[in-house]
OpenMM code with the backbone's topology and positions (N, CA, C; nanometers):
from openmm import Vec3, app, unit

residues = "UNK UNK UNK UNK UNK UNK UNK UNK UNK UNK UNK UNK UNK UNK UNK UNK UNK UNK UNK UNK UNK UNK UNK UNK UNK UNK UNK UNK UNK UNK UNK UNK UNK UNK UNK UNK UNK UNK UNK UNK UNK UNK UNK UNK UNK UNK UNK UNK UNK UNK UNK UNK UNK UNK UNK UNK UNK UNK UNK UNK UNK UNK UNK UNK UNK UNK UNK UNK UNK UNK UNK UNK UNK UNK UNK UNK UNK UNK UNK UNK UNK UNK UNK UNK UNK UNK UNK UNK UNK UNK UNK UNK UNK UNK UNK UNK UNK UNK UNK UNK UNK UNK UNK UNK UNK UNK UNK UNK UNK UNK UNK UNK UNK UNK UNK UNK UNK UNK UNK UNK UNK UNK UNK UNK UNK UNK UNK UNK UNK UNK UNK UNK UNK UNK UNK UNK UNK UNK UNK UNK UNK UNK UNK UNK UNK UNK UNK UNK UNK UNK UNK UNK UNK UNK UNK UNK UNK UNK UNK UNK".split()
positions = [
    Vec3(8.3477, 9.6006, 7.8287),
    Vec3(8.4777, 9.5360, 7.8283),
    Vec3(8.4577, 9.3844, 7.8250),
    Vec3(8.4447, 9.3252, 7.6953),
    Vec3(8.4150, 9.1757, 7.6831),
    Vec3(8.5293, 9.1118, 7.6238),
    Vec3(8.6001, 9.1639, 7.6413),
    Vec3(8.7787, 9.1215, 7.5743),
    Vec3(8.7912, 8.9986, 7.5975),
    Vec3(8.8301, 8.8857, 7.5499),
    Vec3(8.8614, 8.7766, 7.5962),
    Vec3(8.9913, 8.7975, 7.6111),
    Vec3(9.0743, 8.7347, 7.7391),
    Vec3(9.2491, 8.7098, 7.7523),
    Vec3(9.2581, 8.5397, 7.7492),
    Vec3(9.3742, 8.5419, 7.6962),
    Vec3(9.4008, 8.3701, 7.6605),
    Vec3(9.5082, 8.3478, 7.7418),
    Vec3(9.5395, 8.2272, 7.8263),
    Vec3(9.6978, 8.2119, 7.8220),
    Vec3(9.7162, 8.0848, 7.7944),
    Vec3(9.8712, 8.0836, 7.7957),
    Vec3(9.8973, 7.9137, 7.7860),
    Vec3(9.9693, 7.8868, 7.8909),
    Vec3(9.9888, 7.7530, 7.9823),
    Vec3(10.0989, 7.7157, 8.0566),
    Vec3(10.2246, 7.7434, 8.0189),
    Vec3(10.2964, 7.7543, 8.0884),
    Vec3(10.4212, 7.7393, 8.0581),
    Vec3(10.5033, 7.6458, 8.1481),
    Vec3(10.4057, 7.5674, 8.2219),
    Vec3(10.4545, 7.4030, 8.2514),
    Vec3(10.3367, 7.3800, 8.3257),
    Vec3(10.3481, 7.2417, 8.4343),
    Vec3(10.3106, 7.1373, 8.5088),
    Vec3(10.3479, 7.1874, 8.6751),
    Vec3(10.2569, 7.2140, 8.7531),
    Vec3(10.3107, 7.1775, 8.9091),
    Vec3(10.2655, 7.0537, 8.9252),
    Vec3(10.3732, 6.9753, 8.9856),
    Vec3(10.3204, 6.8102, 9.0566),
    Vec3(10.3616, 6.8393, 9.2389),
    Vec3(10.2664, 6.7870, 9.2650),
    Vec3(10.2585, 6.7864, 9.3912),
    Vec3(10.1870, 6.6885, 9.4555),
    Vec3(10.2434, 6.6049, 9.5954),
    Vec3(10.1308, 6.5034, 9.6656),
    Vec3(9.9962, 6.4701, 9.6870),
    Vec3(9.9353, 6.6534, 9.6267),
    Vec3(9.7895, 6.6578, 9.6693),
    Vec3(9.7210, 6.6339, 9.5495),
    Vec3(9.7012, 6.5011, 9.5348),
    Vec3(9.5651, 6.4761, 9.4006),
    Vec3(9.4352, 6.5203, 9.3806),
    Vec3(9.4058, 6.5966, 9.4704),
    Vec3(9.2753, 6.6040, 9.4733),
    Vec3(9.2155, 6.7506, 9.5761),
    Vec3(9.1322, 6.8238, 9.5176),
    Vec3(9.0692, 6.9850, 9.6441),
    Vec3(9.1278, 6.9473, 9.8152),
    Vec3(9.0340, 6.8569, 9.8109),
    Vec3(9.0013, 6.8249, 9.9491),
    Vec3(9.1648, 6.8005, 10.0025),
    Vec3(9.1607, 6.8528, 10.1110),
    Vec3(9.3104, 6.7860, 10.1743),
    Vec3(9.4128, 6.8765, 10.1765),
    Vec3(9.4458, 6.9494, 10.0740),
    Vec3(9.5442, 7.0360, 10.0137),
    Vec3(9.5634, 7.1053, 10.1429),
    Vec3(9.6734, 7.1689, 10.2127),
    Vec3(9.6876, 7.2583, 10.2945),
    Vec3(9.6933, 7.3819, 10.2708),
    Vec3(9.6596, 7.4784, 10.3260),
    Vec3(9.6191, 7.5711, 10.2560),
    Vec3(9.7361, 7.7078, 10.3232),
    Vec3(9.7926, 7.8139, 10.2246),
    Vec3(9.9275, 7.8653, 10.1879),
    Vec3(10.0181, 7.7853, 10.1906),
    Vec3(10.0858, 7.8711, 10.1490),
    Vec3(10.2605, 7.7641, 10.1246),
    Vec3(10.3292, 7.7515, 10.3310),
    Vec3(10.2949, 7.8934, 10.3933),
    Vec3(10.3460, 7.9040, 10.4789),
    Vec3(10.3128, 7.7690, 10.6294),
    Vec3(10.1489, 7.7053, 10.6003),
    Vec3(10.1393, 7.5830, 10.6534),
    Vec3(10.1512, 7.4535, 10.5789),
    Vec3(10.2567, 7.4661, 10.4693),
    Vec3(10.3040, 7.3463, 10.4113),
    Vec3(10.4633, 7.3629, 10.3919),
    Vec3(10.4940, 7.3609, 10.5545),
    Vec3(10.6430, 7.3433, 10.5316),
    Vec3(10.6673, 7.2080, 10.5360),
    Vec3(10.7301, 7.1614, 10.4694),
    Vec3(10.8096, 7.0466, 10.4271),
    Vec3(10.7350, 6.9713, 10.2879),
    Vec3(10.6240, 7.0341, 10.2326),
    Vec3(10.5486, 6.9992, 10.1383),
    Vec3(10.6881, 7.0315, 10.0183),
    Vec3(10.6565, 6.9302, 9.9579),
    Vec3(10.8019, 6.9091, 9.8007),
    Vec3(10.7146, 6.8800, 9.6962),
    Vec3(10.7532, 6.9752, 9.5891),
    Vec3(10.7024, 6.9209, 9.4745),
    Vec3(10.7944, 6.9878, 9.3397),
    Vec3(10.7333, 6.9548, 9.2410),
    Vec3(10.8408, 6.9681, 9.0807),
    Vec3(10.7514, 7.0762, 9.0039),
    Vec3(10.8624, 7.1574, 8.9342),
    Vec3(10.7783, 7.2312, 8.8334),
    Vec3(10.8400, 7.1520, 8.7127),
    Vec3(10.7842, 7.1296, 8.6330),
    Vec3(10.8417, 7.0535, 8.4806),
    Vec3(10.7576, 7.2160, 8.3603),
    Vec3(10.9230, 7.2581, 8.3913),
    Vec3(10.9161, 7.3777, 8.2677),
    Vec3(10.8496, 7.3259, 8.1457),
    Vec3(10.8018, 7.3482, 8.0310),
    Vec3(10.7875, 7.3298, 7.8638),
    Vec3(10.9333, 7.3744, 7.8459),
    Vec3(11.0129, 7.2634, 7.7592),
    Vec3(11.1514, 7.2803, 7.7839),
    Vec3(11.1913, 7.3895, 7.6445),
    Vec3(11.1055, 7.4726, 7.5622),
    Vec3(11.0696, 7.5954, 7.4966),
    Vec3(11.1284, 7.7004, 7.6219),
    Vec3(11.1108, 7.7290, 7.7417),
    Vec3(11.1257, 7.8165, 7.8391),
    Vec3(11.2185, 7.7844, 7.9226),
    Vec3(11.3024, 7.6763, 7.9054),
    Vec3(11.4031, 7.6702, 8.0219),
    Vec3(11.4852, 7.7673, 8.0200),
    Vec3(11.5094, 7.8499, 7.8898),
    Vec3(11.6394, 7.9359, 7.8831),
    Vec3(11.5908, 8.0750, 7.9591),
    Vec3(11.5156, 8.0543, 8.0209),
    Vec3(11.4160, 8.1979, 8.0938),
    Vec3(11.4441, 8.1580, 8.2745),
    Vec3(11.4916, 7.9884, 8.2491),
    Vec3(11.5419, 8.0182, 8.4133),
    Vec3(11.6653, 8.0642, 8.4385),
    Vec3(11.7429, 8.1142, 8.3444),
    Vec3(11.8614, 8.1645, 8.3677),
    Vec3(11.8687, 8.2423, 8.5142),
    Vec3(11.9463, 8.2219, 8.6347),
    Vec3(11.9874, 8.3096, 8.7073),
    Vec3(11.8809, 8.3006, 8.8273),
    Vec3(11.7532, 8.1911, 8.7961),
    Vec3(11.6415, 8.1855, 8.9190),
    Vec3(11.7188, 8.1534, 9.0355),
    Vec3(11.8179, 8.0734, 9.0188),
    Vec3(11.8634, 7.9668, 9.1277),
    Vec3(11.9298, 8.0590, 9.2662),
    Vec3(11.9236, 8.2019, 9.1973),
    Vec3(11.9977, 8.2840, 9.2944),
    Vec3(11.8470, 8.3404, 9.4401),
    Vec3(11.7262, 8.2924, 9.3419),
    Vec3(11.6903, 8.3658, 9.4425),
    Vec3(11.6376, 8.2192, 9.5316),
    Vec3(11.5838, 8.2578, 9.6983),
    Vec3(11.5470, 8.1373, 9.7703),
    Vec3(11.3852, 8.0739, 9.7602),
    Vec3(11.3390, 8.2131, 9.7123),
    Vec3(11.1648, 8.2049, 9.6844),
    Vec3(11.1293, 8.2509, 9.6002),
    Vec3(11.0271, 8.2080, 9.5035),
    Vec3(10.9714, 8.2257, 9.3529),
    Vec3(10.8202, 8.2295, 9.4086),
    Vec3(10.7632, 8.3367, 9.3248),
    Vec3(10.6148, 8.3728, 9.3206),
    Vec3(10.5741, 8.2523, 9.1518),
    Vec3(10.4524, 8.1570, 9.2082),
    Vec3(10.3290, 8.1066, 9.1315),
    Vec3(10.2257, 8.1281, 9.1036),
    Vec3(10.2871, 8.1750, 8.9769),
    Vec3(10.0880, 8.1996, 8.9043),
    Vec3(10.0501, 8.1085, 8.8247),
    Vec3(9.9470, 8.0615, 8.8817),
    Vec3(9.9118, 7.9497, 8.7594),
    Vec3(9.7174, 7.9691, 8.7840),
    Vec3(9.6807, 7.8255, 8.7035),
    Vec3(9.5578, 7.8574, 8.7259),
    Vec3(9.4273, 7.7011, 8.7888),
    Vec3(9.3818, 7.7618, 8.8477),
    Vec3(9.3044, 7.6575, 8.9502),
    Vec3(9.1717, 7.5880, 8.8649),
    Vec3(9.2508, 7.4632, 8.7646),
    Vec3(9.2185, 7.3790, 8.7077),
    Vec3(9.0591, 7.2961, 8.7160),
    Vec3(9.1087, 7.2690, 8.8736),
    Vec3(8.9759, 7.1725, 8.9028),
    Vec3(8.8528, 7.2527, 8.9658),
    Vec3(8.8413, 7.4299, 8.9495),
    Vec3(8.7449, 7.4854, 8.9827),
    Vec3(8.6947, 7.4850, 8.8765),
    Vec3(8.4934, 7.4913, 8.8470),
    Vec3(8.4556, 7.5131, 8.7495),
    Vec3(8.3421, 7.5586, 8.7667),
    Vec3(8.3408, 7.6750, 8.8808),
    Vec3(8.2487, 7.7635, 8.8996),
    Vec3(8.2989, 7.9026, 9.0260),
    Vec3(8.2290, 7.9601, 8.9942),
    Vec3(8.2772, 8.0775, 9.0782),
    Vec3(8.1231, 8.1590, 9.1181),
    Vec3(8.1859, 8.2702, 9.2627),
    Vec3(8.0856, 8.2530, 9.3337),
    Vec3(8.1405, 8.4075, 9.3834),
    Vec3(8.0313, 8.5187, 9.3896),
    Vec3(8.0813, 8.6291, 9.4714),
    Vec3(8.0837, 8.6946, 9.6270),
    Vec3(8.0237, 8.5917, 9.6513),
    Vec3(8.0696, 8.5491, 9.8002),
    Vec3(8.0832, 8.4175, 9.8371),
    Vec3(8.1910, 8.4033, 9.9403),
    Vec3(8.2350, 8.2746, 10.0069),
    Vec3(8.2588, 8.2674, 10.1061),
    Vec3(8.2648, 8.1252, 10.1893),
    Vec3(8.2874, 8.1168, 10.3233),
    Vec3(8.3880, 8.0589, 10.2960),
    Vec3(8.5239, 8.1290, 10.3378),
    Vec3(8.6799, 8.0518, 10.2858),
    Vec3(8.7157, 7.9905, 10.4117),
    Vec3(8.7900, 7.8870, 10.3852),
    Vec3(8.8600, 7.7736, 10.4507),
    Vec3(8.8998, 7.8091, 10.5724),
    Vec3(8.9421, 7.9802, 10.6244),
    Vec3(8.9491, 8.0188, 10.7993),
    Vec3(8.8512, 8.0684, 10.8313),
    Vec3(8.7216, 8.0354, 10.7965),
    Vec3(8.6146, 8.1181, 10.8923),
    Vec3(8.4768, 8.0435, 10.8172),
    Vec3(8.3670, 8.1045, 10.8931),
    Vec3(8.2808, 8.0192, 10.9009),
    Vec3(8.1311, 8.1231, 10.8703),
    Vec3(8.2155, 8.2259, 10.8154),
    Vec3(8.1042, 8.3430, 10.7510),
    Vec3(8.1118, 8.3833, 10.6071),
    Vec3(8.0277, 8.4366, 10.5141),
    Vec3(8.0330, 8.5017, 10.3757),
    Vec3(8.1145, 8.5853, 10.3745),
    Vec3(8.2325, 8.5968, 10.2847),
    Vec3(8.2670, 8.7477, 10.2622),
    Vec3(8.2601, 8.7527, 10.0897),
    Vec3(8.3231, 8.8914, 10.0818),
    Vec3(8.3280, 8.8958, 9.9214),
    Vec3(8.4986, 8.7960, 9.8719),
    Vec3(8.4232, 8.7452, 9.7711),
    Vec3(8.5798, 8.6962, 9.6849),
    Vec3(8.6957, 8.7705, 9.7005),
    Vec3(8.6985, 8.8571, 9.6676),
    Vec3(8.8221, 8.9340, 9.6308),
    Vec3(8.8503, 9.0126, 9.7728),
    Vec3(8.7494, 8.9464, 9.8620),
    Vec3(8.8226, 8.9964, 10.0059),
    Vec3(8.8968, 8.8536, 10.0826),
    Vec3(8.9145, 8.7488, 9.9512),
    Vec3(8.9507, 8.5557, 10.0355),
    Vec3(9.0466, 8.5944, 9.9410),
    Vec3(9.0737, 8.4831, 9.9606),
    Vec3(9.2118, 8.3873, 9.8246),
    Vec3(9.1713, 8.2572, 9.8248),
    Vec3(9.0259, 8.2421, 9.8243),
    Vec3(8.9554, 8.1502, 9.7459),
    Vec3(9.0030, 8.1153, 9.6444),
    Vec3(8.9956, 8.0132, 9.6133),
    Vec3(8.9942, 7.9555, 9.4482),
    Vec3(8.8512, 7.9747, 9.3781),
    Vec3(8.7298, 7.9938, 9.4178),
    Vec3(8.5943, 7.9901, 9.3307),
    Vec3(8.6020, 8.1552, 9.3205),
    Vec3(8.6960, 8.1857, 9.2040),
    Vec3(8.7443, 8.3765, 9.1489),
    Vec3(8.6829, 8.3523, 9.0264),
    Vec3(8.6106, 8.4800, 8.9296),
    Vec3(8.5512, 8.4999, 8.8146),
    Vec3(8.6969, 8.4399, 8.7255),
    Vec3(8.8088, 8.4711, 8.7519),
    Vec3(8.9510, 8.4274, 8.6774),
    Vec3(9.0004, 8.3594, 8.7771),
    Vec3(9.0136, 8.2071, 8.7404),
    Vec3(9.0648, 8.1058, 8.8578),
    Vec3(9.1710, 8.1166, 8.8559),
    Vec3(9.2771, 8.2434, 8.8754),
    Vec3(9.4160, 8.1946, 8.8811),
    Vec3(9.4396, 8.2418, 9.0566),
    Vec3(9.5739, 8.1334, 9.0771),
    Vec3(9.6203, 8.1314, 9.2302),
    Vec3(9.7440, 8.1971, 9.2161),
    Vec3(9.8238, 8.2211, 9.3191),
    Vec3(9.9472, 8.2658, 9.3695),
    Vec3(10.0018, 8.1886, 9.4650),
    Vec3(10.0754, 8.1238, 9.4720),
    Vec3(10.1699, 8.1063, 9.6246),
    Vec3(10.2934, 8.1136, 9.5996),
    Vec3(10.4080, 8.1933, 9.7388),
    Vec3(10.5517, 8.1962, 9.7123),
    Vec3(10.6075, 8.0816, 9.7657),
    Vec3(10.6680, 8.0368, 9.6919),
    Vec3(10.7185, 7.8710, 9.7959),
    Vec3(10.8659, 7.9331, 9.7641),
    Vec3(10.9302, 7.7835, 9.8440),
    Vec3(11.0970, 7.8135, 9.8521),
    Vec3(11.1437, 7.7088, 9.7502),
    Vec3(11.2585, 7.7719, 9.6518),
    Vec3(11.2981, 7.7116, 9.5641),
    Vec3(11.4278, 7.6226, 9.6413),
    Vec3(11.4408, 7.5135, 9.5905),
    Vec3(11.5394, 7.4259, 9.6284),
    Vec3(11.6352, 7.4205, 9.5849),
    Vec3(11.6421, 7.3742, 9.4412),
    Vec3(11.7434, 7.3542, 9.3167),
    Vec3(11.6464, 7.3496, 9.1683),
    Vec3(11.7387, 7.3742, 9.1004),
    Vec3(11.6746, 7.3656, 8.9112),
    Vec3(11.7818, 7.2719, 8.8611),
    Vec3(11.7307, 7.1929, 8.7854),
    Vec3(11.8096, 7.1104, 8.7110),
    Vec3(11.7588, 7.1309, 8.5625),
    Vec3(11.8461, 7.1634, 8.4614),
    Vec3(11.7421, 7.1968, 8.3534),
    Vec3(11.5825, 7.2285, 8.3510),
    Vec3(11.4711, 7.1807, 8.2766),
    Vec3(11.4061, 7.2649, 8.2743),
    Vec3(11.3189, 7.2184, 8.4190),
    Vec3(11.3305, 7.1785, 8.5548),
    Vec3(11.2500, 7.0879, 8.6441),
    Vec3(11.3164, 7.1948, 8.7652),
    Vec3(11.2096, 7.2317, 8.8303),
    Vec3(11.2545, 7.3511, 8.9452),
    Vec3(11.1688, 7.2175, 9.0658),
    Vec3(11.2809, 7.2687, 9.2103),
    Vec3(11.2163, 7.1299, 9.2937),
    Vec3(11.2231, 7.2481, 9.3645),
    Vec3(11.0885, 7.2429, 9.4387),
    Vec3(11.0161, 7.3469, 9.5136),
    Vec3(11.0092, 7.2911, 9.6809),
    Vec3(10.9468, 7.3823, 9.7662),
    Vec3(10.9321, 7.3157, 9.8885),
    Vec3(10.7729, 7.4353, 9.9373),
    Vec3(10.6909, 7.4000, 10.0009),
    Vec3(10.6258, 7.4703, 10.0668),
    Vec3(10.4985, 7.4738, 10.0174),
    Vec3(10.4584, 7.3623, 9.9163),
    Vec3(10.3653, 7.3530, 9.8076),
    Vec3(10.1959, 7.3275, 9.8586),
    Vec3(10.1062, 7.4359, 9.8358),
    Vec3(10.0123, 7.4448, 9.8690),
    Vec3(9.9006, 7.4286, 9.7442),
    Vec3(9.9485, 7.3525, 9.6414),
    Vec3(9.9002, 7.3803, 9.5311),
    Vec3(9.8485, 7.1996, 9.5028),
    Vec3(9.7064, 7.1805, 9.4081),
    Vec3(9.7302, 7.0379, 9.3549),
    Vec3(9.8450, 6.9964, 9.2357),
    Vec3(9.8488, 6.8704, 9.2186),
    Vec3(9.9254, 6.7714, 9.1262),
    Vec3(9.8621, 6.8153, 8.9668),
    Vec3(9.9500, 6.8586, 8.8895),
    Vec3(9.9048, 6.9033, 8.7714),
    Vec3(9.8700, 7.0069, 8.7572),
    Vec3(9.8652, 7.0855, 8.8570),
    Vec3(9.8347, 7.2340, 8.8396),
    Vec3(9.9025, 7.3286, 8.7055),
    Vec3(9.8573, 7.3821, 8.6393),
    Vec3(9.9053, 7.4324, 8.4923),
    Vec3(9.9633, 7.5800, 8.5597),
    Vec3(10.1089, 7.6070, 8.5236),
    Vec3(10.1119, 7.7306, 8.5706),
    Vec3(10.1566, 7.7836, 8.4337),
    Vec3(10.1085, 7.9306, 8.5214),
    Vec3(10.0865, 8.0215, 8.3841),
    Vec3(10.2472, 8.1468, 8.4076),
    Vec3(10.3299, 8.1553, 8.5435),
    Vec3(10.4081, 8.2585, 8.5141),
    Vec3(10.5029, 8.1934, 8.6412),
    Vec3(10.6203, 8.2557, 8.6597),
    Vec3(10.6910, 8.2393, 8.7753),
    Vec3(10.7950, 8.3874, 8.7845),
    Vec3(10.8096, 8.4754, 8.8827),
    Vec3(10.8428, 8.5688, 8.9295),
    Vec3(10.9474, 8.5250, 9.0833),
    Vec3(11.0230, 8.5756, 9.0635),
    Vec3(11.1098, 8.6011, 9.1733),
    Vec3(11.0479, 8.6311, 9.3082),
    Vec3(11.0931, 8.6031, 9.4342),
    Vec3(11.0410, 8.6580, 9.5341),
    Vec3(11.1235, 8.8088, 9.5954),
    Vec3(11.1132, 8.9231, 9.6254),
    Vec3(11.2178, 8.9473, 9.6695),
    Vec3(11.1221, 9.0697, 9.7409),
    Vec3(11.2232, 9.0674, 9.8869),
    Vec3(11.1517, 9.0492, 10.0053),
    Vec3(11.1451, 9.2416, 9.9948),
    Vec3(11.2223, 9.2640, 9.9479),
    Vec3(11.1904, 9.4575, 9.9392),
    Vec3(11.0669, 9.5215, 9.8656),
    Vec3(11.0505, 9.4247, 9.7552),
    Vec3(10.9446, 9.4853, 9.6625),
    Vec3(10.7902, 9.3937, 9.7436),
    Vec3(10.8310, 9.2708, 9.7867),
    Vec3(10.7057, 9.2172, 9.7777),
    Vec3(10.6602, 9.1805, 9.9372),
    Vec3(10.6989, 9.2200, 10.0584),
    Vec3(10.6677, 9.2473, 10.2065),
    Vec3(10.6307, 9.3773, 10.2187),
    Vec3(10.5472, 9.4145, 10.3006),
    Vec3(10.4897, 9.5430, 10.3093),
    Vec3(10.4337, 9.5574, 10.4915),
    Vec3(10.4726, 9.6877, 10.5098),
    Vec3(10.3611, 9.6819, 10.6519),
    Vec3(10.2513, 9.7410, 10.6635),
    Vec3(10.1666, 9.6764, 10.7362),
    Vec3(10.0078, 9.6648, 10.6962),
    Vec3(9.9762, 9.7015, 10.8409),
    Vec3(9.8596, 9.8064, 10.8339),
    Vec3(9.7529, 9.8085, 10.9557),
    Vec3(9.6322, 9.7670, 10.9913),
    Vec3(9.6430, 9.6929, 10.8506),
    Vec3(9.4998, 9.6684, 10.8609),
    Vec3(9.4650, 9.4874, 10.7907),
    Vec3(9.4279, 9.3979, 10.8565),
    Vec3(9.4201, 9.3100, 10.7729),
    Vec3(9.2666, 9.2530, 10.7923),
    Vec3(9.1625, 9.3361, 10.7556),
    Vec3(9.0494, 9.2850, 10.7680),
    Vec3(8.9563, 9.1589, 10.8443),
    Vec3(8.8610, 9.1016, 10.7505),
    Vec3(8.8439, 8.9653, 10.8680),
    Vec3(8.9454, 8.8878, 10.8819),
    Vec3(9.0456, 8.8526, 10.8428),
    Vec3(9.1636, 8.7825, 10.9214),
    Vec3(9.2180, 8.8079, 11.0332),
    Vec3(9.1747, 8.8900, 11.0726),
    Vec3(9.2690, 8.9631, 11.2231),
    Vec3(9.2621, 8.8142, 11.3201),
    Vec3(9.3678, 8.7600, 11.3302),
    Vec3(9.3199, 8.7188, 11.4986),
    Vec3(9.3190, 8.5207, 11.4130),
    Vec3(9.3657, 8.5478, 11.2433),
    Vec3(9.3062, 8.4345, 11.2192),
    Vec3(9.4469, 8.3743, 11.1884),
    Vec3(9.5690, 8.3940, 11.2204),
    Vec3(9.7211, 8.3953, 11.1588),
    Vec3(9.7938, 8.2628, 11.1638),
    Vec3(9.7116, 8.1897, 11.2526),
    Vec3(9.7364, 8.0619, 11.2574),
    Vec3(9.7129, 7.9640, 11.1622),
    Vec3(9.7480, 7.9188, 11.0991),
    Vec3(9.7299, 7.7801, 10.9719),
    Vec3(9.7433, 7.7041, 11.0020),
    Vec3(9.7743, 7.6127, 11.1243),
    Vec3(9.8550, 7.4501, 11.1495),
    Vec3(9.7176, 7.3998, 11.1093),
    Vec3(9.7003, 7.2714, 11.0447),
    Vec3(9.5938, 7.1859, 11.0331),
    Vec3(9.4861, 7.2309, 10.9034),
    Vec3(9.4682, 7.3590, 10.9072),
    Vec3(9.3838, 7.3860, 10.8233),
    Vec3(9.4112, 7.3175, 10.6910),
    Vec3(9.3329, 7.2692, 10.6107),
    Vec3(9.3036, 7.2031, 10.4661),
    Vec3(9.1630, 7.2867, 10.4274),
    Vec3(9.1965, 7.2194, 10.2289),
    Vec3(9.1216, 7.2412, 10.1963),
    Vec3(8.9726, 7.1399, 10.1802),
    Vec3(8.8725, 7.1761, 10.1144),
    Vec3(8.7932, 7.0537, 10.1050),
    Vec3(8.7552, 7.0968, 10.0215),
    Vec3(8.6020, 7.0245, 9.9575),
    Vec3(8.5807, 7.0274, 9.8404),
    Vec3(8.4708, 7.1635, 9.7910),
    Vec3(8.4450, 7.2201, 9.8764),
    Vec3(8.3809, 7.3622, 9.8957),
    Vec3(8.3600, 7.4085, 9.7756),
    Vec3(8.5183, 7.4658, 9.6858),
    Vec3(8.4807, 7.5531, 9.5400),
    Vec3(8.5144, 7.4318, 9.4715),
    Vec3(8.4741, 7.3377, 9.4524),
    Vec3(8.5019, 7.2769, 9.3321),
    Vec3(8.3529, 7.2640, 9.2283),
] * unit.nanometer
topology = app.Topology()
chain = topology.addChain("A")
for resn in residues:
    res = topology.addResidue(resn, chain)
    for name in ("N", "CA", "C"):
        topology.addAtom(name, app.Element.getBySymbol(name[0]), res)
């Protein structure tokens, strides 16, 4: 399976954080974090009807990584695990996720809040949040147990 997949943006995240290092890490310890999506104004007619919901899922893709690694010591802990057991950014496919809270849309420019993402970040999709399909209850949350706290945590320059 050597398929290549292509995508293209379908805009710009801007956000305060210029740079790996610093970034706070989920949306959920960057409350009051504000930033802009600047649609490709080709796709504004696709925000029809976003404004109803309060939170939008981001997929885009993690630009300033340019290597990847199958184990990591991610940003809450201080041991190896496997990738695809973090939400690392150093992934064989650098794309991220975070749900932030939508504010307002003004034509094609969505003003976000909760932004855990860098300045220029290229995103590749935006999905609705909605709390029936996408909350779940869990028994099990692996090495995170015990780790639920975020205040302070940042990122640094680790996967870059």
């Amino acid at each position: 399976m050597n398929e290549q997949i292509c995508f293209k943006p379908i805009g710009i995240i801007h956000s305060p954080f210029a740079e790996i290092s610093g970034v706070l890490i989920q949306p959920l310890s960057a409350k009051g974090i504000k930033g802009t999506i600047e649609l490709i104004t080709d796709f504004t007619e696709g925000l029809k009807d976003i404004n109803g919901f309060s939170h939008i899922i981001l997929i885009y893709y993690f630009h300033l990584v340019n290597k990847f690694s199958l184990q990591v010591v991610p940003f809450m802990d201080n041991e190896l695990h496997g990738i695809f057991a973090t939400r690392a950014p150093s992934r064989p496919n650098a794309i991220g996720i975070s749900t932030v809270r939508l504010i307002s849309v003004k034509q094609n420019i969505l003003h976000i809040e909760e932004v855990d993402i860098i300045d220029e970040t290229p995103l590749l999709d935006i999905k609705p949040f909605y709390p029936q399909f996408d909350n779940r209850s869990t028994d099990k949350v692996g090495w995170l147990k015990g780790k639920e706290i975020l205040d302070g945590i940042r990122s640094d320059n680790r996967f870059k």
